[in-house]
N, C-alpha and C positions, 0 to 999 in steps of 0.2 A: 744714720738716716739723713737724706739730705731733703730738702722739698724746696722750692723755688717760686717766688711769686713773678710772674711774668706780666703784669698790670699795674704800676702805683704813679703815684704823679706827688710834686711836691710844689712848694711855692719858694717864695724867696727867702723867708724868714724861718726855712725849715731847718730842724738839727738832722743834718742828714746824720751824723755819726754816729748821735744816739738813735736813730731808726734801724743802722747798719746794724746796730751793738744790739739791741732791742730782740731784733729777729733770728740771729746768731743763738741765742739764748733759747728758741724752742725750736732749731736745725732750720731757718729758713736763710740756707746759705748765699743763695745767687736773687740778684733783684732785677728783673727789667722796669727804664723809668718810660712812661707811656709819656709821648709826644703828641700834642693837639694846637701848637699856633705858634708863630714865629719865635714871639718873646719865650714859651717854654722851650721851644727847641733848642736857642740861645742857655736856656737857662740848664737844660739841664747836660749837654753838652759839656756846660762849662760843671757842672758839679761831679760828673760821673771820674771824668778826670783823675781823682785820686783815690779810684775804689777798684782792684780787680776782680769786684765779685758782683760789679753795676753793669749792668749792657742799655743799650736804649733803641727804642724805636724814636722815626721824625716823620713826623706829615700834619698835616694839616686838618682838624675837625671837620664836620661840616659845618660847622659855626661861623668856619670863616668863610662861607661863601660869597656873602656881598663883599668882605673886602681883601679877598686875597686878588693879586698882580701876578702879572708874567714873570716880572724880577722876582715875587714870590719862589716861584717854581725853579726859577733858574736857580735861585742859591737855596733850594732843597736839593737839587740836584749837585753841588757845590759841597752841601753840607754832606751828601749820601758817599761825597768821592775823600771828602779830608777825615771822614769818621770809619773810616773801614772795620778799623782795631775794634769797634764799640758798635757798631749799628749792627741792630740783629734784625732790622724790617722795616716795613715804611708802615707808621699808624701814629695815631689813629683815625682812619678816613672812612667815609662811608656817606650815609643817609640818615637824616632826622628830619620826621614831619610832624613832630611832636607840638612842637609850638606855631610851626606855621608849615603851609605846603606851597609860598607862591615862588618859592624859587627852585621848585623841583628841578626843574632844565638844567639849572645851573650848576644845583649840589650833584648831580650826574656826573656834568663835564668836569667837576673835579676830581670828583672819585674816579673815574675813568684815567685822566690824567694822572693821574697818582699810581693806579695799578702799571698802567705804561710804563710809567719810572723805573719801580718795583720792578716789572719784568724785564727790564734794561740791567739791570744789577741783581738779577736773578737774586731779586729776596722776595722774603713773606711778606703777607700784609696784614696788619690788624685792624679788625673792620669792627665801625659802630655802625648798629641799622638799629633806629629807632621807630617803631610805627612805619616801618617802610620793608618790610621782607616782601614782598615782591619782584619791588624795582631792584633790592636788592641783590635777589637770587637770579633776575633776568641777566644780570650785569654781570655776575660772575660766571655765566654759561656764556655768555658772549666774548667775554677777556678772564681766558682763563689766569689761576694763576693759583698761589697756596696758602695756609698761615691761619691766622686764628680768628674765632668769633668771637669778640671782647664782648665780654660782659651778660651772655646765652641766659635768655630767661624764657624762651618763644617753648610749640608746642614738643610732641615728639615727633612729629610729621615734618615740622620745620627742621628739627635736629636732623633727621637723618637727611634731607633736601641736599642740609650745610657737606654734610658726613660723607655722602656720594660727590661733591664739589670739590672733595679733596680739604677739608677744613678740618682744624679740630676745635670744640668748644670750650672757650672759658669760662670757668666756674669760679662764683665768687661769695660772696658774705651771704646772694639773697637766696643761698641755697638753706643755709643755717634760719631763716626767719619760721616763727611757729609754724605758720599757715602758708608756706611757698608750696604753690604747685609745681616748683623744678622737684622738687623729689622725687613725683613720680617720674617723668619725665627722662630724669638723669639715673633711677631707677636700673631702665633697660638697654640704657645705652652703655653698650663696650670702652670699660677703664681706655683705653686705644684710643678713643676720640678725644679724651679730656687730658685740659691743663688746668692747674689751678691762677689766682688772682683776686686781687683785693680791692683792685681800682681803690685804695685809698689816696686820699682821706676821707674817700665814700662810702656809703653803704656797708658801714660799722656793723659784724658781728651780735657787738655789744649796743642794745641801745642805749643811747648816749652818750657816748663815746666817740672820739675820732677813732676812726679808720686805723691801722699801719702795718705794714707787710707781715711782720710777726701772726697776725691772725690769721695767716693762711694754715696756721696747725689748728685753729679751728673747723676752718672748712675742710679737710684733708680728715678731721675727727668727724665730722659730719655726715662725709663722704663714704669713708670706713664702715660707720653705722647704715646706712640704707643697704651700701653693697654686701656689706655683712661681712668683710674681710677685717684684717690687721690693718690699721694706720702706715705701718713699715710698706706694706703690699700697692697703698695708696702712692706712697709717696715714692716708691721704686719704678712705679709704672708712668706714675703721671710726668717724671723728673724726667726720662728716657724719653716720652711725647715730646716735652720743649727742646731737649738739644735733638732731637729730630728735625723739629721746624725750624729752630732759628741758630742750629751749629753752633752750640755752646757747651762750653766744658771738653 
């Protein structure tokens, strides 16, 4: 059985080898490291390096909208051409109006910018849309393009919106929480749209607990149980979804 978390993020101080060796241990063989700001970019560029079982996305949050540059972009586009071996998409980019909405303008003309790139090097894109599925979904009818919805917590109306856009959704820890209304949701949506992801060291499985890619045999056991299949049937289908999108393995 293989299964693959295509979402986690680390920091500096991270054991990446015991996270590698962690996951190994319940078949989460292949990891993507999700990219949100320069410094991660840098950072996880430089870590993936001695893993052939690490791929990564690079792009830019919408975090960084006040202060990302045009030399930003240029050496995204720098970093898109010297990472070929390893880059499986440009993310994680998109829209958050979570904490504020006065830079909407702005987080557009990035995200926008970014899918350009993206479609320049015919990759995917992994997209955060926080409180903003509209401008979200308006965005992707207007530039088109493919790849994943990091982190899918939205309605089933919205899922299938994503699902006609050519997207698949990623599922992650807050499928496993008692009271998630992704259950139903993710329910009746076709194993075919979904991939799994743990966006760790977030949104831990286990309360209290950090996050680490290993739990994706939780959510994969989660998943199993609503659709009412085998875990093996979960993780053959969903593995087959990722090297779809982002040409791996």
């Amino acid at each position: 059985m293989i299964l693959i978390d295509t979402h986690f993020h680390i920091e500096k101080d991270s054991d990446l080898e015991k996270i590698v060796n962690d996951a190994k241990k319940e078949d989460v063989l292949y990891l993507i490291l999700g990219g949100n700001s320069k410094e991660d970019n840098l950072l996880n560029i430089k870590a993936c390096k001695n893993y052939n079982n690490i791929y990564l996305t690079l792009g830019y949050h919408p975090d960084c909208t006040d202060s990302y540059t045009l030399e930003d972009l240029i050496l995204l586009e720098k970093q898109i051409i010297e990472n070929k071996d390893k880059l499986v998409a440009i993310g994680e980019i998109g829209l958050d109006y979570h904490y504020t909405k006065k830079n909407k303008e702005k987080q557009k003309e990035l995200f926008i910018k970014q899918i350009q790139l993206a479609n320049k090097y015919n990759l995917p894109i992994v997209i955060h849309s926080r409180d903003a599925v509209k401008d979200t979904i308006d965005i992707l009818k207007n530039y088109k393009s493919f790849g994943v919805i990091h982190c899918f917590s939205e309605s089933k109306e919205v899922a299938n919106e994503y699902i006609k856009l050519g997207y698949k959704l990623g599922i992650g820890g807050v499928l496993t929480f008692k009271n998630s209304n992704l259950k139903d949701v993710i329910k009746d949506i076709p194993l075919e749209n979904i991939v799994l992801e743990t966006d760790s060291p977030f949104l831990s499985p286990i309360r209290g607990s950090v996050n680490e890619p290993k739990n994706i045999k939780l959510i994969a056991e989660c998943l199993s149980n609503i659709k009412n299949i085998t875990i093996s049937e979960v993780a053959k289908k969903t593995t087959d979804n990722v090297c779809k999108v982002f040409n791996i393995m």
